[in-house]
FIDOTOR-356007 format. One record per residue: residue in three letters; x, y, z of N, C-alpha, C, O in turn. Coordinates in steps of 0.02 Angstrom, whole numbers, plus 50000, padded with zeros to 5 digits. Example, Ala and Ser with C-alpha at 12.3 -4.5 7.8 and 13.67 -1.06 7.14 Angstrom:
Ala506604971650390506154977550390506604983550390507124983450423;Ser506424988850354506844994750357506455000250394506705005750402;
// end
This chain:
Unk500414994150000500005000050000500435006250000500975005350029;Unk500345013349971500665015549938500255024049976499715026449958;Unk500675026750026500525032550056500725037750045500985036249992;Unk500835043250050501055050350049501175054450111500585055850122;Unk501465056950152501365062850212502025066250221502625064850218;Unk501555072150235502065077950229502625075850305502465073550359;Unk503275077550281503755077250343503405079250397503285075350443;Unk503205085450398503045088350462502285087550488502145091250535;Unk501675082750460500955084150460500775080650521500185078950519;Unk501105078750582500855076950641500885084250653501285088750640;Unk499975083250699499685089050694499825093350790499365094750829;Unk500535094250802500455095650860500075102650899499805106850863;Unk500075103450958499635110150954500095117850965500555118151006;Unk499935121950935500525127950957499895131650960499385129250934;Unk499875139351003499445141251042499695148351046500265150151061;Unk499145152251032499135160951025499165163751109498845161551157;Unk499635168851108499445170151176499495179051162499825182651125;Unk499055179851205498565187251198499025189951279498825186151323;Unk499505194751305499395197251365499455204751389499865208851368;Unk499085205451426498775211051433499075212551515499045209351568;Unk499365218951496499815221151576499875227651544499855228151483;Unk499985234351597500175241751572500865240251572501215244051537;Unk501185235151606502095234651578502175231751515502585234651479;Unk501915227251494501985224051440501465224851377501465221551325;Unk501045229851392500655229751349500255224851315500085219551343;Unk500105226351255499935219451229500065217151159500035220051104;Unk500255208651184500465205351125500305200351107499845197851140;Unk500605196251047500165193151028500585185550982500955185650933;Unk500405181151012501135175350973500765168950936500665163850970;Unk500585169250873499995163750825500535160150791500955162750754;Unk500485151550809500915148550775500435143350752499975141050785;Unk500575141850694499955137350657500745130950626501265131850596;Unk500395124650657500895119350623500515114350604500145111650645;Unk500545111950529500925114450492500745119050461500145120150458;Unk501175122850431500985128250370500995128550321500925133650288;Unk501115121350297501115118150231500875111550233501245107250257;Unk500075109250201499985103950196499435100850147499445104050094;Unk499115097450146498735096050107498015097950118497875098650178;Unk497515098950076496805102450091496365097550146495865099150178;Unk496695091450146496085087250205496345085750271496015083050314;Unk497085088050279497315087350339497175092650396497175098650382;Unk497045090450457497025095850503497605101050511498205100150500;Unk497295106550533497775110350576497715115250648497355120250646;Unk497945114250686497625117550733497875124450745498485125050740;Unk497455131250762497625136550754497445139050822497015135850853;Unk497765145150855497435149250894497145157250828497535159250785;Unk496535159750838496535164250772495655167150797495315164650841;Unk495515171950760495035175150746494835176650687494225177250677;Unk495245177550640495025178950557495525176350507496145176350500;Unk495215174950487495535170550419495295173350351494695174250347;Unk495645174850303495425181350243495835176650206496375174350226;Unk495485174850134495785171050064495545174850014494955176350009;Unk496165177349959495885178549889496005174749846496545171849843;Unk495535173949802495285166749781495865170749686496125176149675;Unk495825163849644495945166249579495415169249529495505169549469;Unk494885171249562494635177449539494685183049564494445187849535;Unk494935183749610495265188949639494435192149706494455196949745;Unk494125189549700493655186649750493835184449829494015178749843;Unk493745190349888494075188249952493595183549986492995182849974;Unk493905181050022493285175350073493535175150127494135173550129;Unk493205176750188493215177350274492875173350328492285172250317;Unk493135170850383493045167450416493235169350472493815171550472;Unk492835169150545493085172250598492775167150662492215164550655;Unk493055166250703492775163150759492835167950823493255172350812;Unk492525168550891492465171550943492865168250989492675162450994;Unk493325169451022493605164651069493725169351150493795175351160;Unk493705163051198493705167351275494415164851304494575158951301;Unk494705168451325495505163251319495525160751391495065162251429;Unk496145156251413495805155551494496485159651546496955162851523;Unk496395158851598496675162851637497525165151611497775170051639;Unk497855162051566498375163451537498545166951483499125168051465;Unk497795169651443497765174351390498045166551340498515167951302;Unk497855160051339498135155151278497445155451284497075157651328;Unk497325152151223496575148751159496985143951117497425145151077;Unk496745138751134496695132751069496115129151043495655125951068;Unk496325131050979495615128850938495525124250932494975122850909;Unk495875120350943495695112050931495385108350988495215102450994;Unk495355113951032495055110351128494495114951144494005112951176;Unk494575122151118494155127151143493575132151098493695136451056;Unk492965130051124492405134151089492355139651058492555143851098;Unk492155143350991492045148450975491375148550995491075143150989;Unk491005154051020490635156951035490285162850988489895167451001;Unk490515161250944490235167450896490675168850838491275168050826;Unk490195171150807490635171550729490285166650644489715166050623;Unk490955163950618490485160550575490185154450582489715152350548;Unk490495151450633490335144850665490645146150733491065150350749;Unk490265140850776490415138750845490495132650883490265127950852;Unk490665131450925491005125450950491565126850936491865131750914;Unk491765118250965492225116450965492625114150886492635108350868;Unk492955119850844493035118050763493605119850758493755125750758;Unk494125114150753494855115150733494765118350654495095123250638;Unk494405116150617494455118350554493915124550502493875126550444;Unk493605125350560493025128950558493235136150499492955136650444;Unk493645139850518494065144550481494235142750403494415147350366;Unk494185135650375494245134650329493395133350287493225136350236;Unk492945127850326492455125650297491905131750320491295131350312;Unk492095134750335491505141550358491655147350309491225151650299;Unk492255147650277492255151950228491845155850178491635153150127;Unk491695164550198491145163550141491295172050108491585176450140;Unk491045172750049491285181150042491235187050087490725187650121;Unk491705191350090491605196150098490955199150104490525195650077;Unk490725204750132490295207850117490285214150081490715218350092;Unk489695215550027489745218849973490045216249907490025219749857;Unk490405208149908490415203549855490135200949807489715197149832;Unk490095200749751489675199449710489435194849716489795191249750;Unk488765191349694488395188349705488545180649686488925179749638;Unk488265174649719488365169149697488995165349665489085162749609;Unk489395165949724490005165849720490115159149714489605155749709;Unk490745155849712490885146849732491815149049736492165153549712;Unk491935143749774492685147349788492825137549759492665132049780;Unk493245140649696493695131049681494365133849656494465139049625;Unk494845128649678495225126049645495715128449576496205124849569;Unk495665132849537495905130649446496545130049448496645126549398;Unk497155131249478497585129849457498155127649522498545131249554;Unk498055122249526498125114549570498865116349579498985115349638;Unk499415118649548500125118049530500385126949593500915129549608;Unk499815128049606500065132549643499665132549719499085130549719;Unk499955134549778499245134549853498845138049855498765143549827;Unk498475134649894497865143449934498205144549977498545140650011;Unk498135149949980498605155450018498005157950069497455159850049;Unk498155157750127497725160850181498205164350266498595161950307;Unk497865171050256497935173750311497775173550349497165173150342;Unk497975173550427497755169950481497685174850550498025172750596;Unk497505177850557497705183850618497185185450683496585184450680;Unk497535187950740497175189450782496975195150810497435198850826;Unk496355197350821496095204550854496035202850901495945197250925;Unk496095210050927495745209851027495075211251006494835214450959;Unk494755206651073493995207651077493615205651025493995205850977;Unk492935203251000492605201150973492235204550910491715207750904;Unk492695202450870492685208450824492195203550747492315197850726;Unk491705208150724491435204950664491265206850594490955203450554;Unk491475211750587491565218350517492335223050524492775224050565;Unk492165225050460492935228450460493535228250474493895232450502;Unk493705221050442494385220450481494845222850451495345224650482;Unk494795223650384495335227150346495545232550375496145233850372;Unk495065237350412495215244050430495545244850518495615248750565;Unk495655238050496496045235550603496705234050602497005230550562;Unk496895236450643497595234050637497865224850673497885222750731;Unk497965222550628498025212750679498635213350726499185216150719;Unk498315209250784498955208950818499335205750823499745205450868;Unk499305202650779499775195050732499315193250662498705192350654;Unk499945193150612499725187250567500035184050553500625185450559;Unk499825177150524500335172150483500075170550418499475171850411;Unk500355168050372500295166450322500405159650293500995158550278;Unk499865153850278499795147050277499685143950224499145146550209;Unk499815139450175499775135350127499245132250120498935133550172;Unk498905128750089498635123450088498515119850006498165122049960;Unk499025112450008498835112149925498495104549923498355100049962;Unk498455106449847497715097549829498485093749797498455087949778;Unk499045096949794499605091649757500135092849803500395098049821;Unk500275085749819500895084249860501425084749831501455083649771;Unk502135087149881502385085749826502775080449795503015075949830;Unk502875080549725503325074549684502715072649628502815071349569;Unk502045072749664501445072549601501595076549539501605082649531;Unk501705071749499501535073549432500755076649419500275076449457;Unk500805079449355500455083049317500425081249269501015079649258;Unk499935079449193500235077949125499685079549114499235078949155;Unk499595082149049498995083649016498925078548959499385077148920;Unk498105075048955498055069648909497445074648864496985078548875;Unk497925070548796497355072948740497705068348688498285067948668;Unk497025064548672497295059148638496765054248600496345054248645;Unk496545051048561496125045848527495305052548560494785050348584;Unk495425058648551494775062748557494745063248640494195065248657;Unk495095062348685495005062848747495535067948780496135068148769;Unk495125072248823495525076048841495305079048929494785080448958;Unk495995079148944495955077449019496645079349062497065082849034;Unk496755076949134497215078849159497435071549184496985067449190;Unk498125069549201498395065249258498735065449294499335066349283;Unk498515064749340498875063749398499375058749439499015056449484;Unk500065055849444500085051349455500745053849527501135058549529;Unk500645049049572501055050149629501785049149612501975047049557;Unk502275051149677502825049049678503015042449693502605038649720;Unk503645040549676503785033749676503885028349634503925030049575;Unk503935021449645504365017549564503435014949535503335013649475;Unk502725014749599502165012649560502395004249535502925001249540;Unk501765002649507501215006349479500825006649548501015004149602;Unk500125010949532499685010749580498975009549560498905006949505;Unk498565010549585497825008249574497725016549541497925022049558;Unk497355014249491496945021349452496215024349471495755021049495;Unk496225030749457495365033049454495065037449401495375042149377;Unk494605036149389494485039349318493975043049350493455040549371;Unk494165050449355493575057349409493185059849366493425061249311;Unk492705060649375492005065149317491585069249354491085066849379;Unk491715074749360491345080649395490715080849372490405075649367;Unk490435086549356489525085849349489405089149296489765088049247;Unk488855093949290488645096649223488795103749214488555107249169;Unk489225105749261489515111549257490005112649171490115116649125;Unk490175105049200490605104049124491445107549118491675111849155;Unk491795104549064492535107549047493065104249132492915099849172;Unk493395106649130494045101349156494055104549246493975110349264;Unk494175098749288493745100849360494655095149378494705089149368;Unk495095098949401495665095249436495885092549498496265087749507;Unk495515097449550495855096249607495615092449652495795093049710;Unk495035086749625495085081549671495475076249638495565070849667;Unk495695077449579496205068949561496775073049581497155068449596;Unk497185079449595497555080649612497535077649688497965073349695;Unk497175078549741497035075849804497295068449804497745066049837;Unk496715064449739496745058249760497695055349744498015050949772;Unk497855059449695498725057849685498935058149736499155053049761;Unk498945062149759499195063349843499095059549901499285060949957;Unk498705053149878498445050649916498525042049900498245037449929;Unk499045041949842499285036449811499035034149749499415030149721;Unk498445035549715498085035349650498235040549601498245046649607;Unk498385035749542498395038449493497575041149454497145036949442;Unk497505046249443496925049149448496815052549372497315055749357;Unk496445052649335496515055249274495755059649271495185057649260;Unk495965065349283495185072949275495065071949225495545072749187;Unk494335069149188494195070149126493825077049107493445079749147;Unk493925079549045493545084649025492995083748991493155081448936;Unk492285084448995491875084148965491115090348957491085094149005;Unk490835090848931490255093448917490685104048915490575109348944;Unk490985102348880491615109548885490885114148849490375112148821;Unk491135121448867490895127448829490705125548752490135125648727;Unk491445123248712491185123448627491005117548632491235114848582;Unk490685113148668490185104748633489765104648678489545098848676;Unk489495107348722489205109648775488265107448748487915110548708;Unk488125102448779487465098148745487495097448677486995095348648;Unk488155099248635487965099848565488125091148532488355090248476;Unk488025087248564488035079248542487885074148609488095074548667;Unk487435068948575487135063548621487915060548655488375057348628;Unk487835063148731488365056048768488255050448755487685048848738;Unk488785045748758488785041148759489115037348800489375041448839;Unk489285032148817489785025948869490345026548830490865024748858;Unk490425029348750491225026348709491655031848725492255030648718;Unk491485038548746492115042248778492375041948820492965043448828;Unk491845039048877492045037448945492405031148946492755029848995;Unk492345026148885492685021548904493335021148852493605015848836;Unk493465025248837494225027048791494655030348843495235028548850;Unk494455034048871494745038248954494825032948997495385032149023;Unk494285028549010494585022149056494985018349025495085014449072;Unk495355015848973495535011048944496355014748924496855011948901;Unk496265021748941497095027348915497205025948996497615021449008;Unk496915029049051497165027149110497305017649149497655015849197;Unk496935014349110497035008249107497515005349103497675000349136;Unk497985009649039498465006048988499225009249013499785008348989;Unk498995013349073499625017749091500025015149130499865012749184;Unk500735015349102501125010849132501165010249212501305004749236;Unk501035015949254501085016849304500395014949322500275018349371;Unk499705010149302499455010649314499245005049349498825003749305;Unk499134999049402498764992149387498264992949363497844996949383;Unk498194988349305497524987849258497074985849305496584989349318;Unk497224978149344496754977549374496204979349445495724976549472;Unk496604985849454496394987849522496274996649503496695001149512;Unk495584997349476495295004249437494775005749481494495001649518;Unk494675010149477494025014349506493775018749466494175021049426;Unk492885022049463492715025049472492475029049486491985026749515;Unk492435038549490492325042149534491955046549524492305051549516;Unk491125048649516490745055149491490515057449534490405054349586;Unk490345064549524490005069049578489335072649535489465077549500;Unk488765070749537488225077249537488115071549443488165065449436;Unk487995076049398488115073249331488555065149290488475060849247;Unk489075067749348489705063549353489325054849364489365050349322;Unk489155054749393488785049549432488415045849383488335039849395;Unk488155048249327487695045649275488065042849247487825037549227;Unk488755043749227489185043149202489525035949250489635030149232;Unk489565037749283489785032649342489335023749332489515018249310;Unk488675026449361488235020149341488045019249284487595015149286;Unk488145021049227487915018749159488545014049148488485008249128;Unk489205017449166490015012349143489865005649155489865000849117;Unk489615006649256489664999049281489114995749273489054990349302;Unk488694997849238488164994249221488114991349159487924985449158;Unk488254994149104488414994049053489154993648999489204990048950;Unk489504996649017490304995048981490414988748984490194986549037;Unk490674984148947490694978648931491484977048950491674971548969;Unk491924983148938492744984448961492744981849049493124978049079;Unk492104986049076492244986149148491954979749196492164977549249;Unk491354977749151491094970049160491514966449167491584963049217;Unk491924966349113492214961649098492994962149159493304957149176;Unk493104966449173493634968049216493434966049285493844963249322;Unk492724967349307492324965249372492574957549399492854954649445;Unk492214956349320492194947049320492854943349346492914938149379;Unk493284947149325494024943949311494464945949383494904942249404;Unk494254952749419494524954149486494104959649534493824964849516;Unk494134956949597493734959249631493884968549650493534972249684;Unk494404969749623494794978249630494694982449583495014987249561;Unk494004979249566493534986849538493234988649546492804984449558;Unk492884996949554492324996549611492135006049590492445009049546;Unk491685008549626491195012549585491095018449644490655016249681;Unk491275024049665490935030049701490495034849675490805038949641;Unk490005035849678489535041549671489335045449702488925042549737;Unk489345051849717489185056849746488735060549723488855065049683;Unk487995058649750487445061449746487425062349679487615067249648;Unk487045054649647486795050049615486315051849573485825053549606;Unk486235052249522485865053349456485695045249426486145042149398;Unk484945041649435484895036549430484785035149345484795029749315;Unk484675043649311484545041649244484875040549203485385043849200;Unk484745035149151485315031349085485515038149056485175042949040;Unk486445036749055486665045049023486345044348951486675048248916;Unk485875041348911485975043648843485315048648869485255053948838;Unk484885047548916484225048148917484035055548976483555059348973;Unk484615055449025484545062149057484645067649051484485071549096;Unk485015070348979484875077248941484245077048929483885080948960;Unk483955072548882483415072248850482735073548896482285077348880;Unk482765069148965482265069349026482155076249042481625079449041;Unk482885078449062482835084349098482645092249063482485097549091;Unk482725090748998482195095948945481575094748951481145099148951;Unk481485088548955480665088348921480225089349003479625090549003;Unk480535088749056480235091549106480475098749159480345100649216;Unk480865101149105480835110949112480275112149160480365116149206;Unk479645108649151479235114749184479075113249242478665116649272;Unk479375107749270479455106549339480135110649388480195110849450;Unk480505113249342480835118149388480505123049431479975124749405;Unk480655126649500480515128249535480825133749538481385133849512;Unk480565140649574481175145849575480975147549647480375146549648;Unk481165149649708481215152749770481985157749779482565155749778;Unk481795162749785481945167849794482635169149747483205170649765;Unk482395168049688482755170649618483305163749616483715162549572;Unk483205160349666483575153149628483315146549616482915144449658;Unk483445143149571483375138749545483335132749594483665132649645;Unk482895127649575482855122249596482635115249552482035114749539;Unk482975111349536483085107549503482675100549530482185099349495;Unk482755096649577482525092849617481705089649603481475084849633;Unk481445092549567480885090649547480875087749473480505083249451;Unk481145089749455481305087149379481135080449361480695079149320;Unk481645074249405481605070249405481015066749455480945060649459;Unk480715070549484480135067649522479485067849491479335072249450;Unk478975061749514479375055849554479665050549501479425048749447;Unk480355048349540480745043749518480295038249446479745035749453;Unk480575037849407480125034049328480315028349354480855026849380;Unk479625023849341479665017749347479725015649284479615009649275;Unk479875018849239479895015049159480875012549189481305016349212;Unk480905006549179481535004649175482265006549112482875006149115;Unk481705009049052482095010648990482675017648999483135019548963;Unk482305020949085482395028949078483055028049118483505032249111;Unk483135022549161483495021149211484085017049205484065012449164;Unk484765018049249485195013349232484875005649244484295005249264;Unk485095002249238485004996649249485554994149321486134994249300;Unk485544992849368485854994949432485834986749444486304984749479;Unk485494982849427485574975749440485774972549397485694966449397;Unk486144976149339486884973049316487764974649350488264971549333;Unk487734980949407488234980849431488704973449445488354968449446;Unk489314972649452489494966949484490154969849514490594965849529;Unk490284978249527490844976849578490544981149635490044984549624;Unk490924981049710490604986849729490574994749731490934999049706;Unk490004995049772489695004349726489665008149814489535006049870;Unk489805012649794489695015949859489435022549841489715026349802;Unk488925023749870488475030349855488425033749915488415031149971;Unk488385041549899488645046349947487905049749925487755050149865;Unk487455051949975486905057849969486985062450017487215061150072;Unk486765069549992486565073050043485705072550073485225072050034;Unk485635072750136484945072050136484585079450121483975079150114;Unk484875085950116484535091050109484745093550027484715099650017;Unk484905090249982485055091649913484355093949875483835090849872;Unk484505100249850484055103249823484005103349749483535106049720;Unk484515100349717484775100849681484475094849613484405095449552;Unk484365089649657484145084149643484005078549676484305077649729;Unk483445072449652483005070549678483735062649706483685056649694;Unk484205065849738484725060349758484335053949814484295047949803;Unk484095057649872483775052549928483385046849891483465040749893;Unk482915050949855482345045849811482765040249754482695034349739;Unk483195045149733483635038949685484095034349699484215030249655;Unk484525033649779484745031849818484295024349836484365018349823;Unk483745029349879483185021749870482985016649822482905010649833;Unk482915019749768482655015949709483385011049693483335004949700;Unk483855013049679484595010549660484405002849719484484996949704;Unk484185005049771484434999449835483814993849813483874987749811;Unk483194997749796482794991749759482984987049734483014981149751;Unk483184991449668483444987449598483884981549606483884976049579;Unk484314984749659484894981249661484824974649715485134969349707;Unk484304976149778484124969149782483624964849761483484959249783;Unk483334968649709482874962749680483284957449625483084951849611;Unk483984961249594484454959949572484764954549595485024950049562;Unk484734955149659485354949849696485974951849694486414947549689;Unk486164959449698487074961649700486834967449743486944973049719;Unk486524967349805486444973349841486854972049897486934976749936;Unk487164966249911487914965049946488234970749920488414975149960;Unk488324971349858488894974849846488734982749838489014986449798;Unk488224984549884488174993649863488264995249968488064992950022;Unk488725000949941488695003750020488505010550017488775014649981;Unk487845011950070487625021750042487745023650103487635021350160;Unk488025028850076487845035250146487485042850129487585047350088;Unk487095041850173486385047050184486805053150244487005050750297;Unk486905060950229487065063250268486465070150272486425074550230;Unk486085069350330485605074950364485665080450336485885077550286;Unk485675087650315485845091550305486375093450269486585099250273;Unk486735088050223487105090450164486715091750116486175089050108;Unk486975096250077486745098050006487095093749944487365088349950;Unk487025096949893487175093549812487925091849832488215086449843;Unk488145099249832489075098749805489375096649865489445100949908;Unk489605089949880490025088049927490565085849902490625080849867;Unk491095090449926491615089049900492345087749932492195088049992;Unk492955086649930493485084549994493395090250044493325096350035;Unk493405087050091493355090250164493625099950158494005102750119;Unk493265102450210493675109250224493525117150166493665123150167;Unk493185112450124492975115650059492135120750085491615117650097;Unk492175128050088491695130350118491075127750076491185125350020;Unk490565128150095489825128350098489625129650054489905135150051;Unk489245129449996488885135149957488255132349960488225126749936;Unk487855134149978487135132549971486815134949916486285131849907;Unk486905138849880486895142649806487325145849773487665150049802;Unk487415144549696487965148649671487975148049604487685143049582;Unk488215151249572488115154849500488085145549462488225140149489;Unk487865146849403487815143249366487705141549289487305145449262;Unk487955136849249487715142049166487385134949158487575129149169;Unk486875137249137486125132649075486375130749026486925133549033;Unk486425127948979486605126148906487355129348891487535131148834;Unk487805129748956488315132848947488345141148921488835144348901;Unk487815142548926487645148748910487315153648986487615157149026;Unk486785152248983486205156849036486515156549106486785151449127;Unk486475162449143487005161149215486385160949261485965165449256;Unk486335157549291485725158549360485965156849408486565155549404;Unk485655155949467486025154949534485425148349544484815148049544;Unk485985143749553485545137449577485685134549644486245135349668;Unk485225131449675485025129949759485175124049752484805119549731;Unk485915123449776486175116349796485995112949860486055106849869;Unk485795116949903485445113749978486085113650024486685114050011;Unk485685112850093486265108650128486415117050188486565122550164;Unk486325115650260486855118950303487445118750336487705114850376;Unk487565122350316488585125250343488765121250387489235117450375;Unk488425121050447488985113750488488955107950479489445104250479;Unk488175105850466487885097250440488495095650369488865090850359;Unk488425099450345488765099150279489435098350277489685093750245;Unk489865103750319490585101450330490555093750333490665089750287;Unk490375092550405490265088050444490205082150390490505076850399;Unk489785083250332489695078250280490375077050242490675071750251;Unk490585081750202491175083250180491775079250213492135074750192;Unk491735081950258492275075550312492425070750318492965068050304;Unk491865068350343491415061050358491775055750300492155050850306;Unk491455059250237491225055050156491935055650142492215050250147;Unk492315060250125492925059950104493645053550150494085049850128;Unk493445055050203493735050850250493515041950237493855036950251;Unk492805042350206492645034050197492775032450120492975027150097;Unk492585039250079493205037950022493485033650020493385027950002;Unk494085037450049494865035350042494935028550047495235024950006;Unk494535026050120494455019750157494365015750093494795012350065;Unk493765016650075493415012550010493735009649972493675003749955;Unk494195014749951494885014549902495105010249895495105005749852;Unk495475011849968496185009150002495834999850006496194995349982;Unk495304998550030494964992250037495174988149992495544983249996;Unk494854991149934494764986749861495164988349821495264983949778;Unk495474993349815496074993449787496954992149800497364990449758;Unk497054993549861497624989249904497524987649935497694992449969;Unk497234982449989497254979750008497014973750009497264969550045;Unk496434972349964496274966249946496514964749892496554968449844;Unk496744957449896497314953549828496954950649775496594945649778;Unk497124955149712496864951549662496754944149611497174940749583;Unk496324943749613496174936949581496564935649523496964931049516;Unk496424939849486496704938249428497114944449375496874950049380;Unk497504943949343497794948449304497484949149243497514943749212;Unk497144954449206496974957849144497574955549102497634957349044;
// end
């Protein structure tokens, strides 16, 4: 099995101290360790505001309230915020509470684009309980902290090739390793920094690009692009053929269960070893040739509350015509499905259920593992990643609206966490650690 960690990422605690005397005035000592690490690892801070400008040049703020104890120390990883953007007890709160500025433009989403460089975040402390204007304050400490989706020694390569075009990711070291073939949603065009993550995490990971600006609904999907992308990451030397995964989120997912239901490449790979196996993140139960097509012809079930969009009805209630639907009781490796229970986005809970039908009337519902999380929304994505409960969006790759992904700020971290953490597990299960049957 095949790990990654930063020299320094045992997460010990270092601790702000605030003291207040007419001899000594007051000062102020914020040590954050580490200060370089990866986006899902902890860190523990003493702090009050945390300020990121994003690569749109877009700031995002985060502040917690803290009461220090008789020594003027606060540690966040033991001690309550009381106010601010979140409360409790939240070592990481400063990161997954992140949200614009105020007076920011509207319907914001803070990601990722260019993986090869960090987020950069400021970290500082005020006296007293402060919740506007901080720019115009003077801090009485700051530091300045890293955080990246690529470890380092991860490669980078850009694939474009037999019409496929995409990113890979492959770790350090002599390899090979287990692969993942990632498919983001219907946002569309090239989404990196969770196969950057998963490299980092020992998988070779290949971002596919699809449903881009210039082809953008302009041709019927099909299973043969997705399975020319599985079969280039397949064939990669660094890759074991027989120990592949797949990985979709939102759109992605259709994509996901149509492969393992249908691809005849991946059947056939099932049959032959048990180290192939399927993640979906909030699950689209409809056949990809058939869910463009669905989701036009029931337009007028969209919903609008308070100038945003809601999608979630579309597909309701769930079609019992089987023609519309994957076929889920041809799976044969295992599947692990991720929902939010407050997804607004789409009818995931209901399709979740139906999948668990299918699949044991099937006789392969051994092999599906779901998780249902309370109050997540649509976009769950690796841990630490703030909230958006709504945020800009383009229609036909064209029309911008703001659509209602669901889901509240702490349930949701909390989801984020959770799911990413059983991820990995999932992975790590069926892809190293259980011994393959047979060689491709």
């Amino acid at each position: 099995m095949y790990f990654y960690r930063w020299h320094n990422i045992v997460n010990t605690f270092k601790i702000a101290k605030r003291t207040l005397s007419p001899a000594a005035g007051l000062r102020a000592l914020l040590s954050v360790e580490p200060s370089r690490g990866l986006v899902d690892e902890k860190f523990q801070i003493v702090t009050l505001h945390c300020v990121h400008q994003s690569e749109d040049k877009d700031f995002w703020e985060a502040f917690g309230h803290y009461i220090s104890d008789q020594h003027g120390t606060v540690t966040v990883a033991k001690d309550a915020s009381v106010g601010g953007t979140y409360e409790g007890v939240e070592s990481m709160g400063l990161m997954w509470s992140l949200q614009p500025v105020p007076g920011s433009r509207t319907g914001l989403r803070l990601r990722k684009k260019d993986v090869l460089l960090p987020m950069v975040f400021h970290i500082s402390v005020y006296d007293g309980h402060v919740t506007q204007g901080f720019n115009l304050m003077t801090a009485l400490v700051t530091r300045v902290i890293e955080r990246w989706y690529m470890a380092p020694g991860v490669q980078r390569v850009s694939v474009e090739e037999k019409g496929i075009r995409g990113t890979m990711f492959i770790p350090p070291g002599p390899g090979p390793f287990p692969g993942i073939l990632d498919m983001w949603g219907g946002g569309g065009g090239l989404v990196e920094y969770r196969a950057a993550l998963l490299a980092s995490h020992g998988f070779v990971a290949l971002a596919l690009e699809y449903l881009s600006t210039a082809d953008y609904y302009g041709s019927e999907l099909t299973v043969d692009y997705f399975e020319i992308a599985y079969e280039i990451l397949q064939d990669h030397p660094m890759v074991q053929r027989d120990r592949m995964a797949l990985l979709g989120l939102s759109f992605g997912t259709s994509v996901t269960l149509s492969m393992a239901a249908y691809s005849k490449i991946i059947r056939v790979s099932c049959e032959k070893s048990v180290n192939i196996m399927a993640v979906s993140v909030n699950h689209m139960l409809c056949y990809l040739s058939k869910i463009l097509t669905t989701m036009f012809r029931n337009m007028h079930k969209i919903q609008m509350k308070n100038n945003q969009v809601i999608w979630r009805e579309v597909i309701l209630p769930i079609p019992e015509d089987p023609k519309l639907k994957v076929d889920v009781g041809q799976i044969k490796c295992p599947l692990l499905l991720i929902t939010g229970g407050d997804d607004q986005n789409w009818a995931t809970v209901e399709s979740a259920e139906d999948i668990e039908r299918i699949m044991e009337k099937a006789g392969n519902r051994h092999l599906l593992h779901t998780l249902t999380y309370p109050g997540a929304g649509h976009l769950i994505e690796p841990p630490y990643t703030p909230h958006h409960r709504a945020s800009n969006f383009l229609v036909n790759g064209k029309e911008k609206v703001i659509m209602l992904w669901g889901g509240q700020t702490k349930p949701h971290a909390d989801a984020q966490e959770d799911s990413w953490e059983k991820i990995l597990a999932f992975l790590q299960q069926h892809l190293y650690f259980t011994a393959p049957q047979a060689r491709l």
